[in-house]
ZAMARGU-4260 file (C-alpha; in steps of 0.2 Angstrom, whole numbers, plus 5000, padded with zeros to 4 digits):
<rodrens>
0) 5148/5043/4844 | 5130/5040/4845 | 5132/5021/4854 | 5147/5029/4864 | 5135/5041/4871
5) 5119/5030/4875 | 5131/5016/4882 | 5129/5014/4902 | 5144/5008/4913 | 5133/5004/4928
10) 5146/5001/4938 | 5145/5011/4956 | 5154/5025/4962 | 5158/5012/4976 | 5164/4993/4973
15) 5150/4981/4978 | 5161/4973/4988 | 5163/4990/4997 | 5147/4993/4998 | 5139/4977/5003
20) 5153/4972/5013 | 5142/4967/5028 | 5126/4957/5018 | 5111/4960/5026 | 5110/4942/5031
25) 5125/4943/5040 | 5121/4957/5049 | 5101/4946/5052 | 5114/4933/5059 | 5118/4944/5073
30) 5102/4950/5078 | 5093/4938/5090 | 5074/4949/5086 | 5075/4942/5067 | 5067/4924/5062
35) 5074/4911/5052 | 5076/4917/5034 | 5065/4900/5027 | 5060/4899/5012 | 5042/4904/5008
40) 5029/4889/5012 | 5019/4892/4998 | 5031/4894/4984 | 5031/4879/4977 | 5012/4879/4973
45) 5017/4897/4967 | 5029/4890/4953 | 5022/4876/4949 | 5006/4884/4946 | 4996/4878/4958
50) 4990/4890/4969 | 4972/4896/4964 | 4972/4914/4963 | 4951/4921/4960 | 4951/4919/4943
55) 4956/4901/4944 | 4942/4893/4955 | 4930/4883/4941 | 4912/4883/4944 | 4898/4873/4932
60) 4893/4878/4916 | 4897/4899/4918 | 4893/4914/4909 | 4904/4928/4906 | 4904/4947/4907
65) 4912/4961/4902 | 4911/4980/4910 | 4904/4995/4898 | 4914/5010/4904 | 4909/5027/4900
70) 4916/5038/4887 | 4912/5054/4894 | 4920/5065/4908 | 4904/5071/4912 | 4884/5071/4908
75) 4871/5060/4906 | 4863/5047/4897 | 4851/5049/4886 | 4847/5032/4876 | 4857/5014/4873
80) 4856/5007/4857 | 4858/4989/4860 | 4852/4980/4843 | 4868/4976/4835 | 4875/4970/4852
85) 4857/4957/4853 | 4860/4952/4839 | 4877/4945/4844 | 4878/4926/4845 | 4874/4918/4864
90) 4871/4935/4873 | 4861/4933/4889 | 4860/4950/4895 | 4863/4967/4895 | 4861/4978/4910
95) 4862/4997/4914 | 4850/5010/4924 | 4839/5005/4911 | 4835/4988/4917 | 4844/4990/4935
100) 4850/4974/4945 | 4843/4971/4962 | 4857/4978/4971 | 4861/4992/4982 | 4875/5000/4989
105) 4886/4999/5006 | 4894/5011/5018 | 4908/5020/5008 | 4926/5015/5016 | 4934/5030/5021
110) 4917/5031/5034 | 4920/5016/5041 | 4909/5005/5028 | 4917/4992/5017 | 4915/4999/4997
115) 4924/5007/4985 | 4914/5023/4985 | 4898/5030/4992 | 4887/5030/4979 | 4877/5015/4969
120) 4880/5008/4952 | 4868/5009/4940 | 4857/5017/4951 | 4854/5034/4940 | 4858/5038/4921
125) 4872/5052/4928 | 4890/5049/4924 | 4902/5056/4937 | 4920/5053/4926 | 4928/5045/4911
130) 4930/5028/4912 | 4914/5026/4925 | 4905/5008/4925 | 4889/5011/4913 | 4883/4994/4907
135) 4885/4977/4910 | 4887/4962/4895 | 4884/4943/4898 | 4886/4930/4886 | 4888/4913/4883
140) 4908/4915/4880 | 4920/4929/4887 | 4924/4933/4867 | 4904/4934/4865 | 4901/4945/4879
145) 4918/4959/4872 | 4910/4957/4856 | 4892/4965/4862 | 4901/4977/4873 | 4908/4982/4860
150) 4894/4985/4850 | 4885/4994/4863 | 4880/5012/4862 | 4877/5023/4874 | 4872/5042/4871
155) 4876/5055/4881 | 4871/5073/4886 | 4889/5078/4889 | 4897/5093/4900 | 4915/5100/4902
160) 4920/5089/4918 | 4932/5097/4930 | 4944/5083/4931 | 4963/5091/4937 | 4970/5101/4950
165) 4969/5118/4937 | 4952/5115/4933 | 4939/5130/4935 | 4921/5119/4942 | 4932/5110/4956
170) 4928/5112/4974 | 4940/5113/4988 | 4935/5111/5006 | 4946/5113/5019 | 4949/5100/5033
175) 4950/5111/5050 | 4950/5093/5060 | 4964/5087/5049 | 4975/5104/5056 | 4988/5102/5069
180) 4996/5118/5075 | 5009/5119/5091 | 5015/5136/5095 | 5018/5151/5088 | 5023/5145/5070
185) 5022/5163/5059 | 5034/5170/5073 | 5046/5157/5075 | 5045/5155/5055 | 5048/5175/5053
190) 5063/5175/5069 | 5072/5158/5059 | 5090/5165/5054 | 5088/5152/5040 | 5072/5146/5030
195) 5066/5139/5014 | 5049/5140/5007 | 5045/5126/4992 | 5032/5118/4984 | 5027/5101/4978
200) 5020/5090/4967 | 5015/5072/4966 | 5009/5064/4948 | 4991/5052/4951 | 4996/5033/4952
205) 4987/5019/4948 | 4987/4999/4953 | 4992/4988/4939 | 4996/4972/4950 | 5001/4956/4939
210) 4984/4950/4945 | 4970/4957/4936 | 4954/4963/4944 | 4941/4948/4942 | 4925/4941/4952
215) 4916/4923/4950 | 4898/4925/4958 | 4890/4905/4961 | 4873/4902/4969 | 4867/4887/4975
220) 4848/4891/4979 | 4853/4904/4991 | 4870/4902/4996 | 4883/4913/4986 | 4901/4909/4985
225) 4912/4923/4978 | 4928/4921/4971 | 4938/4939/4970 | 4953/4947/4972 | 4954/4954/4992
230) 4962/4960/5005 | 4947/4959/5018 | 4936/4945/5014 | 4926/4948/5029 | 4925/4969/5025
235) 4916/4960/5006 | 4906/4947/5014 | 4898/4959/5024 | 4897/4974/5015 | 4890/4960/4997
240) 4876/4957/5011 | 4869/4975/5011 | 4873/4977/4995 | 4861/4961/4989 | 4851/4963/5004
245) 4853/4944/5011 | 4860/4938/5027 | 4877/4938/5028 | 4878/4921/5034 | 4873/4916/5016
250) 4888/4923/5005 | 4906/4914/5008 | 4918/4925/4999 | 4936/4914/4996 | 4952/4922/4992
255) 4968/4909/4997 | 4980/4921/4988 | 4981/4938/4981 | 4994/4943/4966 | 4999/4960/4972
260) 4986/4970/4983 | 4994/4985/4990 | 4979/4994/4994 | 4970/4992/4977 | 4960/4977/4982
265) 4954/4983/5000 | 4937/4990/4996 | 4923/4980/4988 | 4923/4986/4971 | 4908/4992/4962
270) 4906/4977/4950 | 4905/4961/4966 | 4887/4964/4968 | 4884/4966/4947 | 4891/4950/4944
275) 4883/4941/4959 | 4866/4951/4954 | 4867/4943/4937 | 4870/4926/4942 | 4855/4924/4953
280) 4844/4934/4939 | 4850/4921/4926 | 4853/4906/4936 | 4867/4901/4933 | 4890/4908/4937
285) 4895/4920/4930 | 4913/4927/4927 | 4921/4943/4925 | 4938/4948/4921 | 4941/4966/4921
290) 4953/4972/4906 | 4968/4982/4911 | 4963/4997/4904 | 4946/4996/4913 | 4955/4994/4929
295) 4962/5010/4927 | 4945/5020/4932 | 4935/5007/4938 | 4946/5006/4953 | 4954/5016/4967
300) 4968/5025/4964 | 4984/5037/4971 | 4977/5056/4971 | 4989/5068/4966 | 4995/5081/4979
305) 5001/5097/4979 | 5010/5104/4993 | 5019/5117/5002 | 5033/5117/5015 | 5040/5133/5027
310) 5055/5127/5036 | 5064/5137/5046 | 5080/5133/5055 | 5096/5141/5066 | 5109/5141/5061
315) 5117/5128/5069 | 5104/5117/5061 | 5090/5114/5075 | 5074/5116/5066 | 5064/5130/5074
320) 5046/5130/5064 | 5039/5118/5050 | 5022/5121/5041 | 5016/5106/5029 | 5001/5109/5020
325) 4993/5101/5007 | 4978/5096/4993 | 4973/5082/4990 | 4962/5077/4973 | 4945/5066/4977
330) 4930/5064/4967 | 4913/5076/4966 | 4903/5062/4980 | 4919/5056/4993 | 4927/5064/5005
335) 4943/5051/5005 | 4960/5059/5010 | 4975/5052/5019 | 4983/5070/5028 | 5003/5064/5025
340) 5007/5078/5036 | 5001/5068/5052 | 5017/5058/5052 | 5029/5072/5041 | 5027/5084/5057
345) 5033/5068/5066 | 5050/5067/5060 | 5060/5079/5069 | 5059/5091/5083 | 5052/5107/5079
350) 5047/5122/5093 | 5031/5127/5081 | 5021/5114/5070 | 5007/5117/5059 | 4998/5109/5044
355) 4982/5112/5035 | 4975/5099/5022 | 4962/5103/5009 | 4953/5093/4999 | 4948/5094/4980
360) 4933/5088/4975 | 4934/5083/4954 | 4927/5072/4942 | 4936/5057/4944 | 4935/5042/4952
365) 4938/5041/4972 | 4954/5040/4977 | 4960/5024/4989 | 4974/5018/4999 | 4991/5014/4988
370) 5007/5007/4997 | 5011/5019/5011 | 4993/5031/5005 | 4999/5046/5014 | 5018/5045/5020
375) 5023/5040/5000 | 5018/5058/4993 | 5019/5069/5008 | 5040/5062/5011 | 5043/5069/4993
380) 5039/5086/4999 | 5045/5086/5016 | 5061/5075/5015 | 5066/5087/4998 | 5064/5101/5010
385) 5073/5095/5022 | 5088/5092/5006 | 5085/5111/5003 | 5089/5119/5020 | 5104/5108/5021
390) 5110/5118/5008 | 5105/5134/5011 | 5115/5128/5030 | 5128/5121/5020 | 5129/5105/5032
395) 5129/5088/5027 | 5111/5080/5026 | 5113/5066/5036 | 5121/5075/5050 | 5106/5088/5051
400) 5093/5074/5051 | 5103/5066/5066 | 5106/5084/5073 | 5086/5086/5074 | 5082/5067/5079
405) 5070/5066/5093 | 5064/5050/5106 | 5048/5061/5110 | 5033/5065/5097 | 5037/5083/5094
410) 5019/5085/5093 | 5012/5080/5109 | 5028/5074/5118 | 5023/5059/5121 | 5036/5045/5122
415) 5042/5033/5105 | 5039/5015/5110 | 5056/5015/5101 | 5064/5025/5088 | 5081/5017/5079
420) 5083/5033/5067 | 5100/5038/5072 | 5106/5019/5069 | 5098/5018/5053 | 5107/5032/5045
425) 5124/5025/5054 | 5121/5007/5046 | 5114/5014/5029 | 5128/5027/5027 | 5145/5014/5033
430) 5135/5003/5018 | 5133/5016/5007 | 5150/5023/5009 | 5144/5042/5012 | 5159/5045/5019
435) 5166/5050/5003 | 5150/5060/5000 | 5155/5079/4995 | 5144/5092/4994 | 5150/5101/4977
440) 5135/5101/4964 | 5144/5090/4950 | 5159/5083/4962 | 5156/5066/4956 | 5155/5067/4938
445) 5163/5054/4927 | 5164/5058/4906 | 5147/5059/4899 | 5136/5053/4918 | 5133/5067/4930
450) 5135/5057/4947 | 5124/5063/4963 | 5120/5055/4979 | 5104/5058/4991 | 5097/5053/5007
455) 5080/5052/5015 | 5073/5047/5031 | 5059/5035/5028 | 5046/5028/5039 | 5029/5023/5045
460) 5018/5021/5058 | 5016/5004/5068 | 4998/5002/5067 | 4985/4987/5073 | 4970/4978/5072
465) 4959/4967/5082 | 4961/4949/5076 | 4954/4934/5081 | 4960/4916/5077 | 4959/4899/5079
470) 4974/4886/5083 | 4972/4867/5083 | 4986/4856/5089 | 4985/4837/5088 | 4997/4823/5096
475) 5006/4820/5081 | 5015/4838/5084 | 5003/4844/5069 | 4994/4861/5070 | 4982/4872/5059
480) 4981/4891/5060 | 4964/4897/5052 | 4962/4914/5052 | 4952/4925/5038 | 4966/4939/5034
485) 4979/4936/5019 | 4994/4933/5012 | 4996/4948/4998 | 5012/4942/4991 | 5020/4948/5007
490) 5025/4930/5014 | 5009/4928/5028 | 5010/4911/5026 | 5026/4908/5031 | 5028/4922/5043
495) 5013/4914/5052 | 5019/4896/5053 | 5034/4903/5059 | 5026/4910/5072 | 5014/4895/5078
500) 5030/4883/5075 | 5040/4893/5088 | 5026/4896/5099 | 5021/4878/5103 | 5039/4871/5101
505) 5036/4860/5083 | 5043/4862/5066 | 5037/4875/5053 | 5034/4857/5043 | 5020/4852/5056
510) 5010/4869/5054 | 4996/4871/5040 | 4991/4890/5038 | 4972/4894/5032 | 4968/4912/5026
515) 4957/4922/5014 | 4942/4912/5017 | 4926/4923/5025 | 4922/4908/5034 | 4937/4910/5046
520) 4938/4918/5062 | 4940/4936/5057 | 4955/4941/5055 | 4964/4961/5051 | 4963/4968/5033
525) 4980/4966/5024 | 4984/4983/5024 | 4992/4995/5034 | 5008/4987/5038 | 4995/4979/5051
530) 4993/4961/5046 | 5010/4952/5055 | 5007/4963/5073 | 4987/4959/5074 | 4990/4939/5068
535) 5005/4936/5080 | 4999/4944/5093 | 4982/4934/5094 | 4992/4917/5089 | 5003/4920/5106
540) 4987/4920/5113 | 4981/4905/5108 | 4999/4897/5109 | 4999/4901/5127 | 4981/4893/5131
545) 4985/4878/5124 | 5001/4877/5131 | 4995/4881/5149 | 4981/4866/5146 | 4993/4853/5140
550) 5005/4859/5155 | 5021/4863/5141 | 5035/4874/5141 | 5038/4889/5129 | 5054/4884/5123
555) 5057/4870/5132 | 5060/4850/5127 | 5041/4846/5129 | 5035/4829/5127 | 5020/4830/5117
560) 5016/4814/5116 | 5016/4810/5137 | 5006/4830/5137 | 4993/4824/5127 | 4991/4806/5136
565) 4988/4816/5153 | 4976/4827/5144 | 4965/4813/5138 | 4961/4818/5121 | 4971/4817/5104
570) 4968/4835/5100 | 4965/4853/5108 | 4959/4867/5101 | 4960/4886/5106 | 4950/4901/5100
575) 4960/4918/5105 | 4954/4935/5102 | 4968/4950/5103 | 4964/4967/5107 | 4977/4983/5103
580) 4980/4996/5116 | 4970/5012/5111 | 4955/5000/5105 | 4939/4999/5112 | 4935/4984/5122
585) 4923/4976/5109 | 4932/4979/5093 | 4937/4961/5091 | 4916/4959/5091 | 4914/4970/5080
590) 4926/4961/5066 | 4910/4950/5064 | 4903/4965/5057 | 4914/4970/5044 | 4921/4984/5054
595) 4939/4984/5057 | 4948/4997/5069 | 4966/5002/5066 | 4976/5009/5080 | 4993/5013/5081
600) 5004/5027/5076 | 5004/5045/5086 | 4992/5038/5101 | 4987/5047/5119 | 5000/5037/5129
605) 5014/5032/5115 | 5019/5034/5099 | 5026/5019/5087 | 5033/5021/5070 | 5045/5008/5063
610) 5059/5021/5056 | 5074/5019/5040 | 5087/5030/5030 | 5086/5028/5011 | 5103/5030/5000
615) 5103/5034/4981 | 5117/5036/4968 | 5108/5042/4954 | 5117/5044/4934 | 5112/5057/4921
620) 5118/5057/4904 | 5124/5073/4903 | 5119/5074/4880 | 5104/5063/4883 | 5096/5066/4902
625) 5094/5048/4904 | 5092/5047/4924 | 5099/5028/4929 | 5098/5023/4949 | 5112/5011/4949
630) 5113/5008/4966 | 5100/5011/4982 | 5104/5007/5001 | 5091/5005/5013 | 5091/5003/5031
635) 5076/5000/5042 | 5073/4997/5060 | 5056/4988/5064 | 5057/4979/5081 | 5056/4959/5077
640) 5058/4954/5061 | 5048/4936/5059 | 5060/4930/5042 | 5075/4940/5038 | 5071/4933/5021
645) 5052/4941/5016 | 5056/4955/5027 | 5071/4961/5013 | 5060/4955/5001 | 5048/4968/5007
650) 5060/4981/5009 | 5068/4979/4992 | 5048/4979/4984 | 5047/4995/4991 | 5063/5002/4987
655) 5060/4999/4968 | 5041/5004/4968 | 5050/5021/4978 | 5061/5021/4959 | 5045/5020/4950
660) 5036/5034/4961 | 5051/5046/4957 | 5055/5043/4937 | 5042/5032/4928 | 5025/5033/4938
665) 5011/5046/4933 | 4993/5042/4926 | 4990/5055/4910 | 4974/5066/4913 | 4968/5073/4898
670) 4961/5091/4905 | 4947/5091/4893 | 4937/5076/4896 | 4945/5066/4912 | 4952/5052/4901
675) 4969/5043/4907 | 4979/5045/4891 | 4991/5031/4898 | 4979/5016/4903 | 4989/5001/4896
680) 5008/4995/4903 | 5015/4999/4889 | 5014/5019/4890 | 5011/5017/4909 | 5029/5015/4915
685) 5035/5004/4929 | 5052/4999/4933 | 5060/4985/4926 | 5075/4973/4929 | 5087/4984/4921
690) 5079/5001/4931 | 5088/4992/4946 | 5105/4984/4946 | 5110/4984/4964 | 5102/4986/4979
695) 5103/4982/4996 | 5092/4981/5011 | 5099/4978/5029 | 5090/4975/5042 | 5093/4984/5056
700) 5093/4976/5078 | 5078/4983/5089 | 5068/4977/5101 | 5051/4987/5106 | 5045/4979/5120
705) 5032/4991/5120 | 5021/4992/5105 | 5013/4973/5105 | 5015/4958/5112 | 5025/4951/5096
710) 5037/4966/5096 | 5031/4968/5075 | 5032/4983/5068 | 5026/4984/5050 | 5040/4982/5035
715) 5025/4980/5021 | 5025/4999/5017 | 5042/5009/5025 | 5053/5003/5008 | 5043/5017/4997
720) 5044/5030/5009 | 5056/5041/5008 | 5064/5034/4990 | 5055/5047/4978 | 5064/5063/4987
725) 5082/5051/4992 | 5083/5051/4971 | 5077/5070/4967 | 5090/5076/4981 | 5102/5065/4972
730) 5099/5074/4953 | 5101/5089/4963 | 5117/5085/4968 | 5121/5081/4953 | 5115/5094/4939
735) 5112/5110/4951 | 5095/5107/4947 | 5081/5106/4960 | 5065/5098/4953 | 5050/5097/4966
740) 5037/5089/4955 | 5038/5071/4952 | 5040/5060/4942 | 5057/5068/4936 | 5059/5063/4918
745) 5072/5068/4904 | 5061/5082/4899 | 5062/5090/4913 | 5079/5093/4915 | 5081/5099/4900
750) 5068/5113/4902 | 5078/5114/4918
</rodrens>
């Protein structure tokens, strides 16, 4: 009975014949606004082993370091006992505030800077958090510097941190500019006929990328090359300067490819300058890996949240009033926060909106972006809410979100550059087979798997950058793009020379892409669901100089050879700098600077969000509460689509991290001294192969003519959102049980 029970059928409710009855690239086919579905150019150096991610780049003759992280939540140090770890055969060095590098610190990046937090490492013998960067080992060999690390002792003057939401010395300071209020919310709240009133929970999430965190630092007299994992190489060349006090012009900071970004590798860690302050005060490269378990605390993170939502309805279903508030958790010196509820009160049309975000300072490291930072958390709570007054309505759930669709910003009234909501849930739900949904806690049940199906709206706002390229062009139809922005495992590369290819008429074979390289024209950071926009948008540019010079059609049968003859040269060149709407007129300057400015979203004149509908069938063993996801549909409308192919890849990562987010996903925080119980992958759950048996993501037809000159909306974020509450509105329907706190694990439904 006992293998009976644990067996799975995972076999769909629906055929997958029925349910995928249209494939998503058939339904690409038919949309003229999605590019060719090519193959990634870079994937054969990828599985052949040949593309050099930073770990790979040799340099002459290096040392190696390791990171001493603190084992305190809070406190001081009071003394390093260092002799066993001298004694240790080929050390170099061992630094700490005792014996502090000549470095210093950069702007923090939530205030416009380019690092990780505000305040300096090593510059003081305080300890902010468990797991903080304390000391610094090099040796000879990497197994020589562990072993002195290892041997290393600091002592500690330790105090009680205050490291969790229920903890009694944390601050909270309210954000009154973060607030949005429109009408008269606590009367139209109190007048709704029908209203719920819930709060939320999201679990901390860290970044564990395949790619470990890792930095080479090489001087040759006093040029630096820099070797690290990142999403801006510009944002760390500039910032690296301040940090070492040197020019700029002196550091080259390379990074071809990135394996797995996401947020985690947009701000210059704390370690960069270290490393490079070590290798010019020993003469010599050094290397650092950083070990998994250090990566937990030594980089950024996603905060955990706790929120509330009022929403009030009639009873017809048009929403009358929504509140969305929030807390955040940051640490003691930054004030990082990401205020979800700027795009939550966006969703749907509401006569009163108001939101109110707080912040909670505690003992832990700051907090940073992770995929979708603020629509990821804050669509558990408001898209659960939304699940809950359909209820209490008794309508169906997709027929209340399309009910309270709206083509303005319900905000401001400003206008959507384009909104494809309505046809999402269409598309998705036809896919999905909703039709045979019923309302009925339980309805679906088969033998020992309770069955239950949800829905959520998903989304996220189409935002920009300045960017600046460079496009050369030659007479054998051959063309190089360099730009300094990446490819985060997202597809850039091919996206791009997809986009040169069909701008100057040539084929995707005769275009070489160059990125992640600080010497490069600067380009946009890769994050933000920004990169594709900002980087076609300035290539267009540059297409269309060239084109005008060498007297070609777009699209037309050009004769490159007979263009280049009348020119009177063999080659042309083009420099093209692309400014956003809502920008300031020197922004793209101002990428030389290491600042970059993101636009986009809820603006003055418009507002751009690219929009979806996710599905979920969720299975719960009704002796063990196992939870399966045997099947997820999502359905996403983001204007052009550059490659049917990496855009679906992009939509399906996010779907499965959204599975990850709900059921597996949640950095442990011992109360008592700030420690993540969890830091290694085999206690830190991810979702794996068997996590998710079938899912589909179509692409759905729209053309904004309005939000940039590509028509790109970003796809690298919108697969997450919205997943997390799609499967807890599904275990609803099918145990009775409403769970508002996530991840949702076996244990809680049975103290459910």
């Amino acid at each position: 009975m006992a293998d009976e029970t644990m067996t799975f059928d995972q076999t769909p409710t629906q055929d997958v014949e029925t349910q995928n009855k249209v494939a998503s690239a058939e339904r690409a086919a038919e949309n003229a606004n999605v590019g060719a579905a090519i193959s990634r150019v870079d994937g054969p150096l990828k599985v052949t082993g040949q593309a050099r991610y930073a770990a790979d780049f040799s340099v002459p003759n290096p040392l190696y370091a390791h990171l001493v992280i603190s084992t305190v939540g809070k406190g001081r140090i009071t003394g390093i006992d260092d002799g066993a770890a001298r004694r240790v055969k080929g050390l170099r060095e061992i630094y700490s505030h005792a014996n502090k590098l000549d470095n210093g610190s950069a702007p923090f990046f939530a205030a416009g800077g380019q690092a990780q937090q505000s305040w300096e490492p090593f510059a003081e013998p305080d300890v902010r958090f468990y797991g903080e960067t304390v000391g610094l080992v090099v040796a000879e060999t990497i197994l020589g510097a562990r072993e002195a690390a290892a041997e290393l002792v600091f002592e500690y003057e330790s105090q009680d941190p205050a490291a969790v939401f229920s903890a009694s010395g944390v601050e909270r300071q309210e954000m009154p500019d973060k607030s949005t209020t429109k009408g008269d919310f606590d009367s139209a709240f109190e007048a709704a006929p029908v209203k719920i009133d819930s709060d939320y929970e999201t679990a901390p999430n860290v970044h564990n990328a395949m790619e470990l965190f890792a930095t080479t630092a090489h001087w040759v007299g006093d040029k630096l090359t820099v070797y690290v994992p990142s999403q801006w190489v510009k944002g760390f060349q500039v910032g690296l300067a301040e940090e070492l006090g040197i020019d700029e012009a002196n550091i080259e900071v390379v990074c071809p490819f990135v394996g797995g970004g996401f947020g985690g590798k947009g701000s210059l860690f704390t370690w960069v300058s270290l490393i490079a302050a070590a290798s010019r005060d020993l003469g010599r490269p050094v290397k650092l890996y950083v070990t998994r378990e250090q990566g937990f605390t030594t980089a950024s993170f996603r905060a955990e949240t706790r929120q509330s939502v009022r929403l009030g309805a009639a009873q017809d279903g048009v929403f009358q009033a929504l509140e969305h508030t929030g807390e955040e958790l940051t640490s003691r010196a930054d004030n990082y926060f990401v205020n979800g509820q700027d795009a939550t009160i966006r969703m749907y049309q509401a006569d009163a909106i108001r939101t109110k975000l707080t912040t909670v300072h505690a003992d832990r490291q700051t907090p940073g972006f992770m995929r979708a930072p603020a629509e990821t958390p804050y669509f558990f709570g408001l898209e659960s809410a939304v699940d809950e007054i359909a209820r209490e309505l008794d309508m169906d759930p997709v027929e209340l979100r399309i009910k309270n669709d709206t083509m303005v910003d319900p905000v401001d009234g400003v206008p959507y550059t384009s909104r494809s909501l309505k046809e999402c849930f269409r598309q998705g739900a036809e896919a999905f087979g909703w039709s045979d949904y019923t309302p009925e806690i339980g309805s679906k049940n088969e033998g020992e798997w309770l069955i239950g199906w949800g829905v959520a709206t998903s989304t996220y706002p189409t935002q920009m950058s300045p960017c600046t390229v460079r496009i050369h062009l030659d007479v054998s139809g051959e063309a190089r793009l360099q730009v300094a922005s990446h490819d985060v495992g997202t597809g850039a590369y091919t996206v791009l020379t997809q986009a040169v290819a069909d701008e100057l008429g040539i084929p995707v074979e005769k275009v070489r892409v160059e990125l992640g390289d600080s010497r490069l024209p600067p380009g946009t950071i890769a994050g933000g669901s920004i990169s594709t926009a900002s980087n076609v948008s300035a290539i267009m540019i540059a297409c269309e100089r060239i084109r005008q010079r060498l007297g070609l059609e777009r699209g037309g049968d050009n004769d490159l050879a007979a263009a280049f003859e009348n020119f009177g040269q063999g080659g042309i060149e083009e420099y093209a700098e692309w400014n956003p709407p809502g920008a300031k007129k020197n922004a793209p300057k101002t990428l030389y600077n290491g600042k970059v400015t993101i636009v986009g979203g809820p603006e003055e004149s418009y507002t751009a969000f690219a929009f979806g509908a996710i599905f979920s069938e969720v299975r719960i063993n009704r002796f063990t509460h196992e939870i399966r996801v045997p099947r997820m549909t999502g359905a996403f409308a983001a204007g052009r689509i550059m490659n049917a192919k990496t855009a679906k890849s992009q939509y399906l990562g996010g779907m499965v991290w959204g599975i990850g987010h709900a059921l597996l996903e949640a950095a442990e925080v011992d109360p008592r001294t700030g420690a993540y119980m969890n830091d290694n992958i085999s206690e830190y759950l991810v979702p794996v192969n068997a996590d998710v048996p079938n899912m589909d993501a179509i692409i759905v037809p729209e053309v904004d003519d309005k939000v940039n000159p590509a028509g790109v909306k970003g796809i690298g974020e919108i697969g997450i959102v919205g997943v997390a509450a799609s499967i807890a509105n599904a275990v609803h329907h099918a145990t009775g049980t409403r769970l508002r706190r996530i991840p949702i694990r076996p244990e809680d439904l049975i103290q459910a």
